[in-house]
C-alpha positions in Angstrom: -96.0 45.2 133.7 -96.6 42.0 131.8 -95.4 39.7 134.8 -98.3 42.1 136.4 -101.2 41.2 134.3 -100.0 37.4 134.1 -100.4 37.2 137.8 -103.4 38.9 137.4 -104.8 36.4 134.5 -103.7 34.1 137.0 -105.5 35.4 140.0 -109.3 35.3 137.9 -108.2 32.0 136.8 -108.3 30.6 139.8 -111.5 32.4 141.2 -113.1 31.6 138.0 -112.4 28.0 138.1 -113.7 27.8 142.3 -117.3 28.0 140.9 -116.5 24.6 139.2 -114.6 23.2 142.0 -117.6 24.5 144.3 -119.9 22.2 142.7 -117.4 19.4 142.9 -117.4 19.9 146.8 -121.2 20.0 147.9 -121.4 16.9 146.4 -118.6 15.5 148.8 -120.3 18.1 152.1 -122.5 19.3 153.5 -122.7 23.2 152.0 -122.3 24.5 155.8 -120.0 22.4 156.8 -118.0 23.0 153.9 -118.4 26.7 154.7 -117.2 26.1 157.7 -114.3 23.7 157.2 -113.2 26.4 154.1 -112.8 29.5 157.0 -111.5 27.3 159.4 -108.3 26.8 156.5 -108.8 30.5 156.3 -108.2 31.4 159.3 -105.6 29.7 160.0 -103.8 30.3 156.8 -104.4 34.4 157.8 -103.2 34.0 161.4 -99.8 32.4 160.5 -99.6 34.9 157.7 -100.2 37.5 160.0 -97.4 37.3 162.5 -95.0 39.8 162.8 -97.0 41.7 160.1 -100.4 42.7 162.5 -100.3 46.4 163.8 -103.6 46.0 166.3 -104.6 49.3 166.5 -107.6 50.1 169.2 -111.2 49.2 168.3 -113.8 51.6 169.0 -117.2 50.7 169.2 -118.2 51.7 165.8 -115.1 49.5 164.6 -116.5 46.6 166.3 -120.0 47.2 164.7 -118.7 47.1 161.3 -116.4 44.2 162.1 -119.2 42.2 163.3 -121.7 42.9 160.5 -118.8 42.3 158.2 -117.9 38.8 159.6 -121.5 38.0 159.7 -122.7 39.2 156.4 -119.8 39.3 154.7 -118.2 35.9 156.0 -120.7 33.9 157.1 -123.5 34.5 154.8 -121.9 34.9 152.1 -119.9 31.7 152.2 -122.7 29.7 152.9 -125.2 31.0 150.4 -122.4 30.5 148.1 -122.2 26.8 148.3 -125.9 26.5 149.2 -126.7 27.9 146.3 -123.9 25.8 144.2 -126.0 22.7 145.4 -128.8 23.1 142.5 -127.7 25.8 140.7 -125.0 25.7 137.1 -121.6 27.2 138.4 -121.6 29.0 135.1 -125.3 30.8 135.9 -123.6 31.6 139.4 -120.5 32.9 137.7 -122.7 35.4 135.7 -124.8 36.5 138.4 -122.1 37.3 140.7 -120.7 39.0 137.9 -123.5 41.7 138.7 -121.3 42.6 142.1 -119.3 45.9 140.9 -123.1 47.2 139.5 -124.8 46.3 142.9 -122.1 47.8 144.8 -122.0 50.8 142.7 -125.7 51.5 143.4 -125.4 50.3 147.2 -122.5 53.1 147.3 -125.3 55.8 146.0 -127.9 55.1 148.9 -125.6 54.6 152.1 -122.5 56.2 150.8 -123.9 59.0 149.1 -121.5 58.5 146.1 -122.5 60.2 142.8 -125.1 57.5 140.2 -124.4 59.0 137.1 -126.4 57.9 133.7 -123.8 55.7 132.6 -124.5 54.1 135.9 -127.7 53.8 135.5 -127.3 52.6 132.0 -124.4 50.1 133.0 -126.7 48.4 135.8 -129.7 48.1 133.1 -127.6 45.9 130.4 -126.2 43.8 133.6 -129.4 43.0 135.2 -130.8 42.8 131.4 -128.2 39.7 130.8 -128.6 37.9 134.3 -132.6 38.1 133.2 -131.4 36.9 129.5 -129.5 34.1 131.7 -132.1 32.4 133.6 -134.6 32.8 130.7 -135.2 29.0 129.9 -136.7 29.8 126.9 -140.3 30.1 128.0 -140.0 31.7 131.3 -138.0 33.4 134.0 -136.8 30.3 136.1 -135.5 31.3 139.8 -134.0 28.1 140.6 -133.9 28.0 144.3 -130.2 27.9 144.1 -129.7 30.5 141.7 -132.0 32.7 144.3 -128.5 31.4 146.8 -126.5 32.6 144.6 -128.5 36.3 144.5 -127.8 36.7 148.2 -124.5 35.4 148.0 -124.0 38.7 144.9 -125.8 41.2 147.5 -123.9 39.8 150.7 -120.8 40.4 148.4 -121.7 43.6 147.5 -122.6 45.1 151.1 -119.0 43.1 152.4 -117.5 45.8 149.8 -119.4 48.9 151.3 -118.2 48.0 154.6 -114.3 46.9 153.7 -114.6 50.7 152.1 -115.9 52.3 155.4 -113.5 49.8 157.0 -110.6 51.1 155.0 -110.4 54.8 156.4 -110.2 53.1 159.8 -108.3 49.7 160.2 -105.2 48.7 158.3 -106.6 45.6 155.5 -104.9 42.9 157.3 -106.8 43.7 160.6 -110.2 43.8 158.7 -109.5 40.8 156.3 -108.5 38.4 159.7 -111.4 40.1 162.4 -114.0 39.7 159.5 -113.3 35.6 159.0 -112.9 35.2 162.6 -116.0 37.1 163.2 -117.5 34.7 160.6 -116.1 31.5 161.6 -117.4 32.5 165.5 -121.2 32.8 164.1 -121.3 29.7 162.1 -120.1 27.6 164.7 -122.9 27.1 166.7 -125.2 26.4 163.9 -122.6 24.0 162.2 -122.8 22.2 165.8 -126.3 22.0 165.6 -126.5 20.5 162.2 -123.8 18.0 162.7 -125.4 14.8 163.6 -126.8 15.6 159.8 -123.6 16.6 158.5 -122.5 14.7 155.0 -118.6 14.4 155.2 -116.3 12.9 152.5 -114.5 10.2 153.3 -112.3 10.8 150.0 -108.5 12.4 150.6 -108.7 13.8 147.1 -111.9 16.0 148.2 -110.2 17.0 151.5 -107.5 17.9 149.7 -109.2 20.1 147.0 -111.1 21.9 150.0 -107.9 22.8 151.5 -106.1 23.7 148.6 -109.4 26.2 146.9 -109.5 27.8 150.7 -105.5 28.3 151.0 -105.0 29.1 147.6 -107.8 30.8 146.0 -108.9 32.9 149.2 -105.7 33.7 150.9 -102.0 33.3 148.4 -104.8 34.5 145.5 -106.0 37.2 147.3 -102.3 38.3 148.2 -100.8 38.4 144.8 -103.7 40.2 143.6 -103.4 42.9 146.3 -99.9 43.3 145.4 -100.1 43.9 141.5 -103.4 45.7 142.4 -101.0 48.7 143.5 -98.9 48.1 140.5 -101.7 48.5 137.4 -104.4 50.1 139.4 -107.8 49.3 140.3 -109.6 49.6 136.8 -107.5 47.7 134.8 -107.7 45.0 137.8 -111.5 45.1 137.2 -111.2 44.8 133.0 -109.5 41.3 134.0 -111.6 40.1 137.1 -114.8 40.5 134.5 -112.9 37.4 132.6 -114.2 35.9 135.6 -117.2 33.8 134.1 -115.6 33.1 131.0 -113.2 31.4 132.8 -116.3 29.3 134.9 -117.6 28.3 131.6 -114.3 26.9 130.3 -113.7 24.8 133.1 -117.3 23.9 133.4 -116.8 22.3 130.0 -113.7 20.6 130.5 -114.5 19.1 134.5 -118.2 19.0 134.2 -118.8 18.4 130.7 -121.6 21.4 130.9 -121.7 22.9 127.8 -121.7 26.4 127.3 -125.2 27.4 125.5 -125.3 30.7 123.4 -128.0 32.5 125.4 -125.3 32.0 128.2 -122.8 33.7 125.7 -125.3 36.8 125.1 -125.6 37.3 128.3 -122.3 36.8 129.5 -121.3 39.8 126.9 -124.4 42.1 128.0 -123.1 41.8 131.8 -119.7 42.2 131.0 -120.8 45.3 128.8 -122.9 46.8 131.6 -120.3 46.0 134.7 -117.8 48.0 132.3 -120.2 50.5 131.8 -120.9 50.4 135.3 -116.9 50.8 136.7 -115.6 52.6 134.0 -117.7 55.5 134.8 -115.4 58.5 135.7 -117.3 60.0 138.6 -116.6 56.2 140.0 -113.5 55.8 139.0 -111.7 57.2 141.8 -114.0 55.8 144.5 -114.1 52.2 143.1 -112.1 49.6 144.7 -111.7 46.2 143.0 -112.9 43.7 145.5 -110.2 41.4 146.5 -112.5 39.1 148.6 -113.4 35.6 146.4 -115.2 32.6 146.6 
């Protein structure tokens, strides 16, 4: 069990620390671009992968809906909000906002789902929102920094990717949904990638080409692997006591690449998030339906 949870310490690590290398890279590309360039690896990475291990079952037309609104919203959107929003916004800030996933998709699952909202729920998604608000507080006012407002719908696209991998899930073995969804995505961002190409920043540095490959590879596919695998081992909620290490994890390497300090109202409301997203997927009516996401930026 220890090797377990020191794959899975490993597994946040890395996620944690993409937020950080995020901001390193839309400095080097363009953030669609860079979107697209990360699912092209992807892909890739998932279609070699998936040899001799896909079971292609038929797709039915409701199976092809989800799919496509997965790839789109889930894939496309949500990768490119991600790194739009990294453009302006403090990869520790995103950290803690996207921390608010598990709440949002808790409260998504009670509308389309139908799944039980119980008061510790409720309560859980109050002290969440309560520390992204205590977040972006500057002190005098609320600021929504346009890339923190990125960031937002890069949480929500996040959240709604989960609903569908759920409804996905009683249909289509993972592996089927995971490389349809990306290829889905990578499909729809083409055209608008080919568009926006004569405008198009690209590195001509080896060492950022190299870090884009290796934060796609690693972090999205080997990453996402290992934590699927020990996720059957310890279970889903201790999985998601150590994914909400998450932005701690943003801020230490924010300090040590960046040189961004970490402030104490980022502190408070790192702890009232973490406090509420426990709250939130520790709830016992939940527990059973939850599913740690295994999709990362």
């Amino acid at each position: 069990m220890l090797r377990s949870y020191l794959l899975l310490i490993f597994c946040v690590t890395a996620w944690g620390s993409n937020f950080v290398f995020g901001k390193m890279l839309v400095a080097e590309f363009s953030p669609l671009l860079l979107s697209a360039l990360r699912l092209l690896f992807i892909t890739i990475f998932l279609l070699i992968w998936s040899r001799g291990r896909l079971c292609m079952p038929t797709l039915t037309r409701t199976d092809w809906l989800l799919l496509g609104t997965l790839g789109i919203v889930g894939v496309f959107i949500n990768q490119w909000s991600f790194y739009k929003g990294l453009v302006t916004a403090d990869p520790t800030t995103s950290a803690l906002v996207l921390a608010l996933t598990p709440v949002t998709t808790a409260l998504l699952a009670a509308i389309f789902l139908k799944e039980s909202l119980t008061p510790r729920m409720v309560l859980g998604s109050v002290i969440g929102t309560a520390g992204v608000l205590f977040v972006i507080y500057n002190g005098a006012e609320l600021h929504f920094d346009i890339g923190i407002l990125w960031i937002f719908l890069t949480m929500i696209s996040f959240a709604v990717s989960i609903i569908l991998v759920r409804l996905l899930g009683h249909r289509l073995p993972p592996l089927v949904t995971t490389l349809a969804s990306n290829l889905i995505g990578f499909g729809a961002m083409l055209p608008f990638v080919l568009i926006s190409a004569p405008l198009a920043t690209v590195s001509h540095q080896l060492s950022s080409w190299l870090l884009l490959f290796v934060t796609a590879v690693v972090m999205h596919g080997i990453v996402t692997l290992i934590w699927n695998s020990q996720l059957q081992k310890v279970g889903a909620a201790k999985a998601a006591m150590f994914s909400n290490l998450e932005p701690f994890i943003a801020m230490v390497f924010g300090l040590l690449l960046l040189a961004k300090p970490v402030t104490a109202v980022q502190l408070i409301g790192a702890l009232l998030i973490i406090a509420g997203v426990t709250l939130t997927t520790t709830s016992k009516e939940s527990q059973n339906q939850s599913k740690t996401p295994s999709l990362s930026h």
